[in-house]
N, C-alpha and C positions, 0 to 999 in steps of 0.2 A: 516381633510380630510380622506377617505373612507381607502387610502393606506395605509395611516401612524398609523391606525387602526387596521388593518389588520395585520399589518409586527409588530405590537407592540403587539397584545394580542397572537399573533401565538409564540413570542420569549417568552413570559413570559408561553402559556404553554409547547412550548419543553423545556424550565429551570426547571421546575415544574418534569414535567415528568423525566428529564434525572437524576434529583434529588433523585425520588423514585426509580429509576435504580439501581442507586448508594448506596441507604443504602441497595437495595436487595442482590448486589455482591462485591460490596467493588471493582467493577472491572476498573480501571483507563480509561482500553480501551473502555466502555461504554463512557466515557466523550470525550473523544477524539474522537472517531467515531461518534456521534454526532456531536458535533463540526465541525467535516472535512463534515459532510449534511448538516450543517447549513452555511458553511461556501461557500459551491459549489452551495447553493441553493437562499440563501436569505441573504448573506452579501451584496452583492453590490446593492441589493436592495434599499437599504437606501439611497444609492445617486443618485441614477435612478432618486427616487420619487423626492429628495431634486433640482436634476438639473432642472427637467423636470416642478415643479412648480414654479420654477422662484428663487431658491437660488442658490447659489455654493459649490458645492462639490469636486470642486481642481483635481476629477479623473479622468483619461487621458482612456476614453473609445471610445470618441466620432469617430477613427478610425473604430472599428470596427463595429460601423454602419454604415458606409462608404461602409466596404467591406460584409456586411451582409444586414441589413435592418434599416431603423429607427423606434427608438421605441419611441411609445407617450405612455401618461398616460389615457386609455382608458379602456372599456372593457374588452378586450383582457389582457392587462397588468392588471387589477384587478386579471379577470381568473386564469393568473398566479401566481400569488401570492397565491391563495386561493388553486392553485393544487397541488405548494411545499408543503406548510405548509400544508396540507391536510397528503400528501405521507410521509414526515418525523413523523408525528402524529401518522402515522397509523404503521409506522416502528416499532415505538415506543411502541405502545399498544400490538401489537403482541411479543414483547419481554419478556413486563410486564406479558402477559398471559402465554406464554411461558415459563419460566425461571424457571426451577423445584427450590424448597425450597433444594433440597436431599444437607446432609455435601457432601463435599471433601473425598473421602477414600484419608488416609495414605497410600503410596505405596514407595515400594523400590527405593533410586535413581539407575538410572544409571548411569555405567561411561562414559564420556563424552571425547575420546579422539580430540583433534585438528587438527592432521597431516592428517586427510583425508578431516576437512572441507578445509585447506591451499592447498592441492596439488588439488584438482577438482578448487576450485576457482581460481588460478594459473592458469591450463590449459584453464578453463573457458576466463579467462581476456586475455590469448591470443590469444586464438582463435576467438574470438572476435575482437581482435586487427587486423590479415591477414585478417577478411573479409571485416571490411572497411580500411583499407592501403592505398588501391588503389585510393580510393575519398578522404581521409584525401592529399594524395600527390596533388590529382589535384586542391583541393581548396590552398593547398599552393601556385601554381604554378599562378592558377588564381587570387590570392589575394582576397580571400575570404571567408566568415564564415565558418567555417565547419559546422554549425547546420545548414544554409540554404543550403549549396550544398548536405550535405550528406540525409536532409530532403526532400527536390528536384529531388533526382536523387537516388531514390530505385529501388533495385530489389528486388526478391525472397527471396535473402540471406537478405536481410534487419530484418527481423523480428527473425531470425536467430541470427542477431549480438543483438537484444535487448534482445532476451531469455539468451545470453550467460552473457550479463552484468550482469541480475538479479542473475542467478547462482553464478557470481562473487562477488555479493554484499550480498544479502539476508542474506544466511544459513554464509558468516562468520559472519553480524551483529549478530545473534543470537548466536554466537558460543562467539564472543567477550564481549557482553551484560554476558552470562552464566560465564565467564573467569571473569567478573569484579563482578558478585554475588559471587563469591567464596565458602567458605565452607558453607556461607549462602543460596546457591540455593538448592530450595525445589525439583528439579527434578533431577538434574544431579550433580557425581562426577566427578570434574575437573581433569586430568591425564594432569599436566602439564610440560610441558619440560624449559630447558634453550631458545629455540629460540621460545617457542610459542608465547609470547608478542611482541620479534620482526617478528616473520611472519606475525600475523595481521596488523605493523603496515606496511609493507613492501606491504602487498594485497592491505588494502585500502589504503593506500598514492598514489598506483602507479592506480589505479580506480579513486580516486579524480582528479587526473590530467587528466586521460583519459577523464574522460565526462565531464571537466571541459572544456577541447579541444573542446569537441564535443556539449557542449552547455546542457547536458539532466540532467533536473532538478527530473524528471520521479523518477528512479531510485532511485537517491540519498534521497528521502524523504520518495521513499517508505522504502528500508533498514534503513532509518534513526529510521523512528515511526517502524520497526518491532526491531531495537533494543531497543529503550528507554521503548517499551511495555515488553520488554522479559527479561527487570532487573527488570522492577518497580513488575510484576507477579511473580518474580524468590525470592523475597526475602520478608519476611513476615515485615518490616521495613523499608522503602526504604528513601533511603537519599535523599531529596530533594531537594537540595543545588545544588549536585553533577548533579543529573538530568537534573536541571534547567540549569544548565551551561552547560552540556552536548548538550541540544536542543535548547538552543542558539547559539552555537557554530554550529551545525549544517543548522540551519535556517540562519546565516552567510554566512557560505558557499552556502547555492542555491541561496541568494541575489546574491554573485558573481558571480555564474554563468549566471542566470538571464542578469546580467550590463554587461557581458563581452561577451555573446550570440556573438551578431550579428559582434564581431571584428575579423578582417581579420586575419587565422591561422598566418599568417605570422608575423602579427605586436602584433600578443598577449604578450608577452615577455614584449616589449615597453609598449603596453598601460597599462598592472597591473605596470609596476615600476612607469609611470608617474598618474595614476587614482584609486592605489586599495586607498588611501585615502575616495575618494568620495563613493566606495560601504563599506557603516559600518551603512544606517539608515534601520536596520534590520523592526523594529517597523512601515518604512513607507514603505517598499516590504512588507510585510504582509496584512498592509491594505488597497495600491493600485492598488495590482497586478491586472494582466487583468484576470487570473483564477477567479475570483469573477463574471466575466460579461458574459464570452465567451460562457458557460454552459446555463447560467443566462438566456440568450436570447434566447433560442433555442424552449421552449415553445410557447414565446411569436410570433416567425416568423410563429410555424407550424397555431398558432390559428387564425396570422391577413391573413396568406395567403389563410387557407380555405384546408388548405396540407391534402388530406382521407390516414387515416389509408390504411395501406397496408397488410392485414390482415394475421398476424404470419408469418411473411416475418424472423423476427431475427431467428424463430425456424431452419426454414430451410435452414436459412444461416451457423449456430451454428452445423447442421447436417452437412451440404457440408466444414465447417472449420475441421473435423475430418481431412480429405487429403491435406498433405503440399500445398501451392502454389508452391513451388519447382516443385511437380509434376503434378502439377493443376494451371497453368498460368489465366485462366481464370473463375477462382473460386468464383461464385457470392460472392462479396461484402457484407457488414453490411448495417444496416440502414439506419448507417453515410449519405452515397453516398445518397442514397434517399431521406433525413431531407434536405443537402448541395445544390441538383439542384434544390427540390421544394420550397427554401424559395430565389434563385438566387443569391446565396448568390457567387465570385469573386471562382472559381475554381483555385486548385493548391496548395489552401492554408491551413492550420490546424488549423480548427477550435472543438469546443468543442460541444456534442452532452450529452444534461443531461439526468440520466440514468431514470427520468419520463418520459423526452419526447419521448425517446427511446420506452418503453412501450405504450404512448399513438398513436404512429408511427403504432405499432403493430395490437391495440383491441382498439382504442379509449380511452374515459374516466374510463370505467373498467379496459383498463390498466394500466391507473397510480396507481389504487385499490388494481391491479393483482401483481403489479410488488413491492409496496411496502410487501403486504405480503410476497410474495418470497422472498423478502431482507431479513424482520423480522424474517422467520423462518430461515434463513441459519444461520444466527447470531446466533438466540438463539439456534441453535442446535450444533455450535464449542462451547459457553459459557457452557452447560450440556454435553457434552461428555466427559469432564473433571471428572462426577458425576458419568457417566455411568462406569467407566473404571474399571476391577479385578486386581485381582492377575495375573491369568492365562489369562490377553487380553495378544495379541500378541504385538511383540513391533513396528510392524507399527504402529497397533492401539493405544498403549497406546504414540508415540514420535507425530501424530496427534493433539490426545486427547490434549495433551501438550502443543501446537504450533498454536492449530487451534484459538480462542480467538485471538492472537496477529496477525498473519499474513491474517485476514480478514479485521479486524481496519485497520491493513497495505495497503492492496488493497483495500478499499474501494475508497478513490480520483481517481485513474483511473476506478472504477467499475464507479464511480457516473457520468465520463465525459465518460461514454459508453453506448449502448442499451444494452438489454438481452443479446448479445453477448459477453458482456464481462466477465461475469461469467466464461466461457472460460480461460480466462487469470487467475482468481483468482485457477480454477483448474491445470493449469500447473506452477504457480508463487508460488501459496500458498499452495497448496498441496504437486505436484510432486516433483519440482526442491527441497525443506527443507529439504522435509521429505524422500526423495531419499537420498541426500547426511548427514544427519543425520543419517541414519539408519546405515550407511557403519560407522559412528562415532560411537558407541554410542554401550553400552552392557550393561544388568542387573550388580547390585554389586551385585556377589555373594560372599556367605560369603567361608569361607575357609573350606574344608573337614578336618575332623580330621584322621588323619594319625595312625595305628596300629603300634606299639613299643614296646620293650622290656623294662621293668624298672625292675631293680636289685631286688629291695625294692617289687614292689606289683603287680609283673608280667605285665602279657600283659593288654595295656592301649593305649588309644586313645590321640593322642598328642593336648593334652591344657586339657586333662580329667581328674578326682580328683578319678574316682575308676576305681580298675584293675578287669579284667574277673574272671567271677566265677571258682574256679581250674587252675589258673595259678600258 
């Protein structure tokens, strides 16, 4: 069959390609960011095609064509498949063409102090905490989820409380990642104290519980890949063992959260004593999630429904997102809203908008052309800035340089369940809030002055120097 054609030579050339990727930079986040577009794009493919021509694929999707559209094995769903695999292709090429040859310069570490990523992420997590308080209590009260009430009943401050999570999470994951390279990371001198080990664990323990309350898997996966990127880069040998246990253990944890989403705040306590048994089949939340479909389908609703482009509509939403909604109540909206009423898809609710269809929403079929080049060069331009960096760059530029590689792979699964607007996001997650609160961490090593002294023996001398001044 035409599909299982398709969805078969398209995996075997992005394996190919992400291949040649890989022996160009040796860079881990190349496979994983892959991965996370193959995974958002053309994983749940497979059982689309397998349900839809008459076998069983066990995956519980059939909901959300319920609340969206139903999808047959048709044109339209060919289309789609040939415009993923198309767009991931084309991400790709532009990387490989992209990707200068130039070494890595050797550059001085920096010292890497702790206590400033611990005290913003601290404030961060609680301020955070006062602006939903108020809806964490009423879903208590109401006996009910907090990820449906508090998703349900946004305001203003809403996006407010998730910029503050990311703060709280991100820059310690990388701080923590850098803590566990040790004297072996390539970029930063650890300045470590007695309570540094237990501040971190004291930040995120008390973060895991927060959005574990609150249901957001968001977050937690993206600090998760921005830490396991920022050892595996950090250290010219990377333990693999440790790793792997490392993003098991985290991938554990979003199952839980996942299983335990939709339980009432109140009865959460009871339900982990009496069911955290049941969330442990990490291996089948991976490959039945509904993040595989939700995305998945959004192409295929815009092409059966006939949905016209709305031409550069993300641009100008991306310009009006400059001014908070705080101060801007009615601040056109993203594409989102426009993909959601023209495929009549059940309002109210959170659905997934892929960051092709997002494009092709915009400019048509050049969009999806448009938008995967734009991806290609962002990428490969945090990968070479790493190449670009002096002596004399400043140290925004060179703690960027540094970070930009890992925390784009990071943001990429919410870039890819977004239009062009969410480049947006990647600029205040992945630039601002790290590289902000890093900067206030973080100083050259410099080496020590040598000090002028008096020596009995060979006069005046430079302290740690082996000759004294001419006529001392």
């Amino acid at each position: 069959m035409e599909y299982f054609a398709v969805l078969g030579l398209g995996a075997a050339a992005i394996a190919a390609l992400t291949l040649a990727l890989y022996r160009i930079r040796r860079d881990v986040g190349l496979i994983a960011g892959v991965g996370a577009m193959y995974y958002w794009s053309l994983f749940g493919a497979w059982s689309v095609v397998i349900d839809k021509s008459g076998g069983f694929s066990g995956k519980n999707y059939y909901y959300l064509e319920q609340k969206l559209f139903p999808v047959s094995l048709d044109g339209n769903y060919l289309a789609t498949l040939l415009l993923y695999t198309g767009f991931i292709l084309l991400v790709q090429v532009v990387l490989w063409v992209s990707l200068t040859g130039r070494r890595e310069r050797p550059l001085p570490r920096m010292r890497l102090r702790h206590e400033p990523i611990l005290v913003i992420g601290a404030l961060a997590a609680v301020a955070s905490f006062l602006i939903i308080r108020d809806k964490l209590s009423t879903a208590w009260a109401l006996n009910t989820s907090a990820y449906w009430y508090t998703r349900s009943e946004t305001d203003q401050w809403f996006t407010a409380h998730q910029v503050l999570n990311r703060v709280a999470l991100i820059p310690p994951a990388i701080g923590m990642a850098t803590l566990a390279a040790g004297d072996r990371s390539k970029f930063f001198v650890n300045v470590v104290r007695r309570y540094t080990w237990p501040g971190y664990a004291v930040l995120l323990g008390g973060m895991i519980v927060f959005t574990f309350v609150l249901g957001n898997k968001n977050e937690v996966f993206t600090a998760l890949l921005a830490g396991v990127l920022a050892y595996a880069g950090s250290v010219r040998h990377v333990n693999w063992v440790k790793l792997g246990l490392a993003a098991l253990a985290g991938l554990w944890l979003l199952y839980g959260i996942d299983y335990f989403r939709a339980t009432p705040i109140s009865e959460m306590t009871s339900a982990i004593g009496e069911r955290a048994d049941e969330a442990t089949d990490v291996a089948r939340f991976v490959d039945s999630s509904n993040e595989t479909f939700a995305a998945h389908f959004s192409m295929y609703g815009v092409l059966a429904t006939g949905t016209e482009p709305k031409f550069g509509y993300s641009i100008y939403s991306l310009v009006c997102s400059i001014i908070p909604r705080v101060l801007w109540k009615d601040r056109p909206r993203d594409i989102y809203l426009y993909y959601s009423e023209s495929v009549g898809a059940i309002q109210n609710q959170g659905y997934s908008l892929h960051h092709a269809t997002g494009w092709y929403l915009n400019f048509g079929y050049a969009g999806v052309a448009l938008g995967a080049l734009v991806m290609g060069l962002v990428w490969a331009w945090c990968l070479n800035l790493r190449r670009k960096v002096r002596r004399k760059s400043g140290l925004l530029v060179r703690l960027f340089a540094i970070i930009a590689p890992w925390v784009f792979v990071a943001g990429l699964p919410p870039l890819l369940r977004a239009g062009p607007e969410g480049y947006k996001g990647f600029v205040i997650e992945g630039i601002l809030i790290p590289v902000s609160v890093l900067v206030l961490a973080c100083r050259p090593k410099r080496k020590r002055k040598a000090a002028l002294a008096w020596n009995p023996r060979t006069g005046w001398v430079f302290a740690g120097g082996r000759r004294g001044l001419a006529g001392a």
